[in-house]
C-alpha positions as CSV (number, residue, x, y, z in Angstrom):
1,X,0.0,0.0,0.0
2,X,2.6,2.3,0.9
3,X,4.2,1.5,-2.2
4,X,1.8,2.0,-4.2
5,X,0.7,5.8,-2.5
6,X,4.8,6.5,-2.5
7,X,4.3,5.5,-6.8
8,X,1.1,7.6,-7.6
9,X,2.9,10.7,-5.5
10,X,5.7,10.6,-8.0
11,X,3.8,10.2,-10.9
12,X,1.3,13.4,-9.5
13,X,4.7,15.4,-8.9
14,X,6.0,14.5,-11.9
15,X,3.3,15.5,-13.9
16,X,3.0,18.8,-12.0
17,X,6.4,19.5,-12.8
18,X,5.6,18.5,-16.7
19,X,3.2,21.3,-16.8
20,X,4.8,23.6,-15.3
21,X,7.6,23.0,-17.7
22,X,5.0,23.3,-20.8
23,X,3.6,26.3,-19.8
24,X,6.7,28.1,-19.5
25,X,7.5,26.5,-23.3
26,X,4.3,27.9,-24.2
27,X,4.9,31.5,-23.1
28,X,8.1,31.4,-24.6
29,X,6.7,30.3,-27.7
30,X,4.2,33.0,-27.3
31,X,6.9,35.5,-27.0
32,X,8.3,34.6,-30.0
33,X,5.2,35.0,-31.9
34,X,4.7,38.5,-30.4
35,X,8.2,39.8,-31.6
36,X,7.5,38.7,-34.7
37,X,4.3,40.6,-35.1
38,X,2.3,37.1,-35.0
39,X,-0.2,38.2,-32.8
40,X,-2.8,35.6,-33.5
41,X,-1.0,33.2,-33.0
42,X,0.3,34.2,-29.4
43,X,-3.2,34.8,-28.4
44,X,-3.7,31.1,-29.4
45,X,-0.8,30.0,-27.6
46,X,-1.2,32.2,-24.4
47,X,-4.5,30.9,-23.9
48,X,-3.2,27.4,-24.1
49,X,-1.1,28.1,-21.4
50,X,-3.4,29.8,-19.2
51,X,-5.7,27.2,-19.6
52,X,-3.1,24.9,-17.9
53,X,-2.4,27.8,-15.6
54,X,-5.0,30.1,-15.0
55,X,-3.9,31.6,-12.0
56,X,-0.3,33.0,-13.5
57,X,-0.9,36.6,-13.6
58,X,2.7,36.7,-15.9
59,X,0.9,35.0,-18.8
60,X,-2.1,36.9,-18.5
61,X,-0.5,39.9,-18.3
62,X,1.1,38.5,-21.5
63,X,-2.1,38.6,-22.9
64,X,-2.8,41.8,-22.5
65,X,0.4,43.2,-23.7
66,X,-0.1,41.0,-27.1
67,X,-3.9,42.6,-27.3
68,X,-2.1,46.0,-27.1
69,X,0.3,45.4,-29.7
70,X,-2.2,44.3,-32.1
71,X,-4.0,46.9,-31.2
72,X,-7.1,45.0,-30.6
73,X,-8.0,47.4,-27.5
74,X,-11.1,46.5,-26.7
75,X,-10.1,43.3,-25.2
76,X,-7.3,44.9,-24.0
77,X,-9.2,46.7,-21.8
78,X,-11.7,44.2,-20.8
79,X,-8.7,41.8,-19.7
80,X,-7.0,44.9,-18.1
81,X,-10.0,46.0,-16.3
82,X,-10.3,42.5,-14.6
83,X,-6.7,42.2,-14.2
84,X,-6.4,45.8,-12.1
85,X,-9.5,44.8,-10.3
86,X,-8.7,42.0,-8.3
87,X,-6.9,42.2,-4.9
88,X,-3.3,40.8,-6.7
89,X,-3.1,43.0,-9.4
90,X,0.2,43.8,-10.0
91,X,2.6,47.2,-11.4
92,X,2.5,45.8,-15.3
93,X,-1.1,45.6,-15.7
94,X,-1.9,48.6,-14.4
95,X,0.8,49.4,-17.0
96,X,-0.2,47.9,-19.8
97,X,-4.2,49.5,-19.4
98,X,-2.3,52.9,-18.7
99,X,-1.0,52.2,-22.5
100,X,-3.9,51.3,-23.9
101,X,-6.2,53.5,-21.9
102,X,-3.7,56.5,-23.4
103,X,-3.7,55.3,-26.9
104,X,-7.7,55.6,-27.1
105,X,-7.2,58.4,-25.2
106,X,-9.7,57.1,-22.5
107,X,-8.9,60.5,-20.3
108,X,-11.1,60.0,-16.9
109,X,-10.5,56.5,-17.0
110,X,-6.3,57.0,-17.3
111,X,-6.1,59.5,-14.7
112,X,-8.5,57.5,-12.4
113,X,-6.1,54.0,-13.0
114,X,-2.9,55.6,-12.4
115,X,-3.8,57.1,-9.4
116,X,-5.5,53.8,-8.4
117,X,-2.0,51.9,-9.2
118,X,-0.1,54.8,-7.5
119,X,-2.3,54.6,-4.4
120,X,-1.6,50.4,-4.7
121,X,2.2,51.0,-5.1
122,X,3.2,54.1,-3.5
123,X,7.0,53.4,-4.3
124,X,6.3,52.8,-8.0
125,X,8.9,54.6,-10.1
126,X,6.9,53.6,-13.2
127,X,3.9,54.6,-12.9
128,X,5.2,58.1,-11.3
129,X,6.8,58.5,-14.6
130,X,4.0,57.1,-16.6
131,X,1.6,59.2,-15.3
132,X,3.9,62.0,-15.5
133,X,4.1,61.1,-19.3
134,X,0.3,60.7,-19.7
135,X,0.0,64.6,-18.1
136,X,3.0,66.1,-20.6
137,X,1.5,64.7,-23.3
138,X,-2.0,66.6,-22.1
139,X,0.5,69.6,-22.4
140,X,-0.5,69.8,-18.5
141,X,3.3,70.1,-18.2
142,X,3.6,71.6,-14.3
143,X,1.6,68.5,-13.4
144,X,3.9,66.1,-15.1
145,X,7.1,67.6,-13.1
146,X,5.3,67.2,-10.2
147,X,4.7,63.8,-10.6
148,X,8.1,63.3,-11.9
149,X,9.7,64.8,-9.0
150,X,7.4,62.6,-6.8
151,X,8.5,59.3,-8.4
152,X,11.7,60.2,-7.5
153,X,10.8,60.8,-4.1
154,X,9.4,57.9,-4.0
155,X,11.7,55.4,-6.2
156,X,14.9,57.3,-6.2
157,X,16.5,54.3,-8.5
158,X,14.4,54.4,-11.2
159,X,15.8,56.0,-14.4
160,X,13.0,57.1,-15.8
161,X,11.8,59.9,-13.8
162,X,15.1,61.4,-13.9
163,X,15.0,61.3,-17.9
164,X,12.1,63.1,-18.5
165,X,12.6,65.6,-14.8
166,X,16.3,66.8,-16.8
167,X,14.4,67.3,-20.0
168,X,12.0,69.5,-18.4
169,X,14.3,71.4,-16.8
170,X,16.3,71.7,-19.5
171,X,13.7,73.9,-21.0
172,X,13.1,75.9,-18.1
173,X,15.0,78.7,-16.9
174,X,15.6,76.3,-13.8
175,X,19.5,76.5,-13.2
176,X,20.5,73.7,-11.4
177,X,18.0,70.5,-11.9
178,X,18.7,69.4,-15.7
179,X,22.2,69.0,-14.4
180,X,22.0,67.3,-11.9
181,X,19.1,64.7,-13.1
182,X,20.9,64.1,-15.9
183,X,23.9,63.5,-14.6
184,X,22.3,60.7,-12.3
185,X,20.0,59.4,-15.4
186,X,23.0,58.3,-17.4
187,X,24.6,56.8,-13.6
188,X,21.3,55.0,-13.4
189,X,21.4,53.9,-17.4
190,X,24.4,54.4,-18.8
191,X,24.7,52.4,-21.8
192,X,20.9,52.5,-23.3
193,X,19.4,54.2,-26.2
194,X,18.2,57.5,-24.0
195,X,22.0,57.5,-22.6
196,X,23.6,59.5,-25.7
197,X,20.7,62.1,-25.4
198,X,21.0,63.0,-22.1
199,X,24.8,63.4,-22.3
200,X,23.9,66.5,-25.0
201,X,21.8,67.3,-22.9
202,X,24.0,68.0,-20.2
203,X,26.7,69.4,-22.6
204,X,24.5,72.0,-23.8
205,X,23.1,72.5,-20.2
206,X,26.3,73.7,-19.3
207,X,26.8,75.7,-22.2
208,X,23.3,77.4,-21.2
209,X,24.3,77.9,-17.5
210,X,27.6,79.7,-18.5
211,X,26.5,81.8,-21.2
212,X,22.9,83.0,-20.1
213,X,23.6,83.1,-16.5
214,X,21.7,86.2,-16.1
215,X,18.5,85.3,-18.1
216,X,18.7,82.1,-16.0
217,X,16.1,81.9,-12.6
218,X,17.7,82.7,-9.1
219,X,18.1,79.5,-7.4
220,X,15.5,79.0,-4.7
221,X,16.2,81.0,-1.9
222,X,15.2,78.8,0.6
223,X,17.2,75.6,-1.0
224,X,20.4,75.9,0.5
225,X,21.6,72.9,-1.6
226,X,20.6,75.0,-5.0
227,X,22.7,78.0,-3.2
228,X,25.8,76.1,-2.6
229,X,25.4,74.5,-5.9
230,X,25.5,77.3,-8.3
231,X,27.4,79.3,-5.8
232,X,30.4,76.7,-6.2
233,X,29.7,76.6,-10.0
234,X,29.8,80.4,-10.2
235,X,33.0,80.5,-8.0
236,X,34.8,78.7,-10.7
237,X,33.2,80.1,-13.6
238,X,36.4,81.7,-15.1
239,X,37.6,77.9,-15.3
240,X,35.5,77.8,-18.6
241,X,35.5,81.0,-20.1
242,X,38.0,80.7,-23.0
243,X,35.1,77.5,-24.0
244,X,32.6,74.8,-23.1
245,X,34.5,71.2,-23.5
246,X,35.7,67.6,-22.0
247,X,39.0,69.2,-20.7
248,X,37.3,72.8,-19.3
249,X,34.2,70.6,-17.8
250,X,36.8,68.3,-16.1
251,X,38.7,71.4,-14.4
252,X,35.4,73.0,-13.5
253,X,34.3,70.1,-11.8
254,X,37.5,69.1,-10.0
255,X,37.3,72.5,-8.7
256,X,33.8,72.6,-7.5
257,X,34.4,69.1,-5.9
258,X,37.5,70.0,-3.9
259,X,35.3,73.3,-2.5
260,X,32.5,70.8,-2.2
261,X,33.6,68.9,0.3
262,X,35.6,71.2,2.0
263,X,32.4,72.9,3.5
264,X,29.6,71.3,2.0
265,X,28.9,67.5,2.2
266,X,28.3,67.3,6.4
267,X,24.8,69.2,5.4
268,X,24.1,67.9,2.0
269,X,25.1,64.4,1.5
270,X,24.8,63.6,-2.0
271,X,25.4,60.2,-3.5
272,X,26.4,61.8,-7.1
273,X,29.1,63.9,-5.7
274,X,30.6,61.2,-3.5
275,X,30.8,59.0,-6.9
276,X,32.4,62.0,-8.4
277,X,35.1,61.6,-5.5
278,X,35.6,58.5,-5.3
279,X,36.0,58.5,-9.7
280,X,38.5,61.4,-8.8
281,X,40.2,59.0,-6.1
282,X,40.7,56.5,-8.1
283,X,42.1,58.2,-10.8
284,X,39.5,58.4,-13.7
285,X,37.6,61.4,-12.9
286,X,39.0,62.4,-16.4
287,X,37.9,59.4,-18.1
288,X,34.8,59.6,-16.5
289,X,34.1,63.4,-18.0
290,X,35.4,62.3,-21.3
291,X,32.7,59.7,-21.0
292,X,30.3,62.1,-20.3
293,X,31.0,65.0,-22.3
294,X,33.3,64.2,-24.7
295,X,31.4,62.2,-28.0
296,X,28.4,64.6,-27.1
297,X,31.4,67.4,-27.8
298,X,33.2,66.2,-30.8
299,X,33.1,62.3,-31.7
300,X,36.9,62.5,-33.6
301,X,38.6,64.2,-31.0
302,X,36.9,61.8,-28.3
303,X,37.5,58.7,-30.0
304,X,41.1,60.4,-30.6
305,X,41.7,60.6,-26.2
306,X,40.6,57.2,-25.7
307,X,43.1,55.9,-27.9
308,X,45.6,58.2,-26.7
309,X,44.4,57.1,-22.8
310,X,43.8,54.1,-23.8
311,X,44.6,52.2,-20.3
312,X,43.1,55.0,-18.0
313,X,39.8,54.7,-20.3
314,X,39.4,51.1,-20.0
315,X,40.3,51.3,-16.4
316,X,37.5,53.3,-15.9
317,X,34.8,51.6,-18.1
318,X,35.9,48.0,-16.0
319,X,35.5,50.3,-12.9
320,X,32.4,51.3,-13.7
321,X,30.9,47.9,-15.3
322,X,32.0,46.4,-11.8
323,X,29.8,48.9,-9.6
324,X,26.2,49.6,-9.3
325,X,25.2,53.3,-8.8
326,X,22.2,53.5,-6.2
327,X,21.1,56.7,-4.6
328,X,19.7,56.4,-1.1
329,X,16.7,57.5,-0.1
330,X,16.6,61.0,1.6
331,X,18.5,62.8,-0.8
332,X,16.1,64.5,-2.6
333,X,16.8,68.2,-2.4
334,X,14.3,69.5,-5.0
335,X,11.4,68.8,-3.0
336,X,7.8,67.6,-4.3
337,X,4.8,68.6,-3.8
338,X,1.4,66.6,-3.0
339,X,-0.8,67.7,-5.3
């Protein structure tokens, strides 16, 4: 007898174990049909495997990502809808609804689920910056910053918030913010598709600060980290007034560091600027600005340093591939509001 129960145990865990194996098969296979643009035939496939595993909220949520990409919406929403509903619901359907709730442009119902998924997951950095880009592309542009800003806040390792925060501020008269949130975005993603971007970016943000300083707004008076910022910057200012480059950048910025931390960082600790440090400590704080500024500057002459530096630029790109850049929480000296 005991035989016999031990026999039909293994064949029941075995079997488990089958399916489970199948199912993952399947959404593979699934996934494969959905790159591929086949998205009948995913939806054939996915339902197979739910069928098998109707509880796995990955495959379903699979579902609903292939409904968006075929653009067959209205069962997009009607599987989103039930998805966000129930008590497990989970960041990427609310997600994936958001999408297609923005692509119909569904207004009420958008605004009502992302603040329903923020209110779920208050330390979402996604759907922060989602919802921030549903509101920008509303052209309700103060309301995106603000959510931006929050998502930071909330999920200060999420890249996302920070890319679209420096872009904003970019185009502001705002003196201190693109800087600095671009310089962390390409910390936080430093080798993806937005990365190039943002290193303009922040090339032409210090061209902007330099040579429109006066057009540029005050920094906030009661921000004593925006005071010592631009107060260290404008210090050194003569640093970079024969031009904007790699080399001037680097000088500026060695400067500002030195008188940083001299009588700064007991009052603002500040993750970026301790990395800066520690680059400058180890010896590739050069590298590191040339990785920054310099292709964004002038491609030839950049790809020119590196093989003239060739070990002190590969010394740094190791260093950096061996570290992961995280920001604390409690750093966030811009502030949000709670609208």
């Amino acid at each position: 007898m005991k035989k016999a129960l031990l026999y039909l145990l293994t064949i029941l865990v075995s079997t488990s174990i089958f399916a489970q194996e199948d199912v993952k098969s399947l959404q593979l296979k699934a996934r494969n049909f959905m790159q591929q643009g086949d998205y009948p035939n995913a939806t054939l496939v996915l339902n197979k495997a739910i069928q098998q595993a109707p509880e796995n909220l990955d495959l379903q949520n699979d579902l609903l990502f292939n409904y968006y990409l075929a653009q067959d919406y209205s069962r997009a929403m009607e599987l989103g809808k039930k998805l966000t509903s129930q008590p497990n619901a989970d960041i990427r359907s609310y997600q994936l609804l958001g999408l297609t709730y923005r692509n119909i442009e569904e207004v009420k119902e958008c605004e009502r689920l992302y603040k329903t998924g923020i209110k779920a997951y208050p330390n979402s950095g996604v759907l922060y910056n989602e919802y921030g880009e549903y509101l920008w592309s509303r052209k309700k542009l103060e309301e995106a910053i603000d959510w931006w800003e929050k998502g930071i806040a909330a999920d200060p390792n999420y890249s996302g918030n920070y890319y679209n925060a420096a872009k904003y501020y970019y185009l502001t008269t705002d003196k201190v913010w693109s800087l600095v949130y671009g310089e962390i975005f390409v910390n936080l993603e430093s080798y993806s598709r937005r990365t190039p971007e943002i290193k303009q970016l922040l090339l032409d943000g210090y061209k902007k600060y330099f040579t429109n300083m006066d057009a540029l707004k005050a920094p906030n008076e009661k921000s004593g980290f925006e005071q010592a910022f631009t107060g260290i910057l404008n210090k050194y200012a003569a640093t970079v007034s024969s031009g904007i480059s790699a080399g001037s950048l680097t000088m500026l910025r060695t400067k500002f560091l030195l008188d940083w931390f001299e009588k700064e960082p007991g009052k603002f600790a500040f993750r970026l600027f301790d990395y800066q440090r520690q680059l400058t400590r180890e010896g590739f704080f050069d590298a590191y600005n040339q990785w920054l500024f310099g292709a964004a500057q002038n491609l030839p002459d950049f790809q020119q340093w590196t093989q003239q530096n060739q070990k002190a630029y590969d010394g740094f790109i190791d260093f950096q591939k061996g570290r992961v850049f995280k920001l604390p929480a409690g750093q966030n000296y811009r502030g949000w509001s709670s609208k």
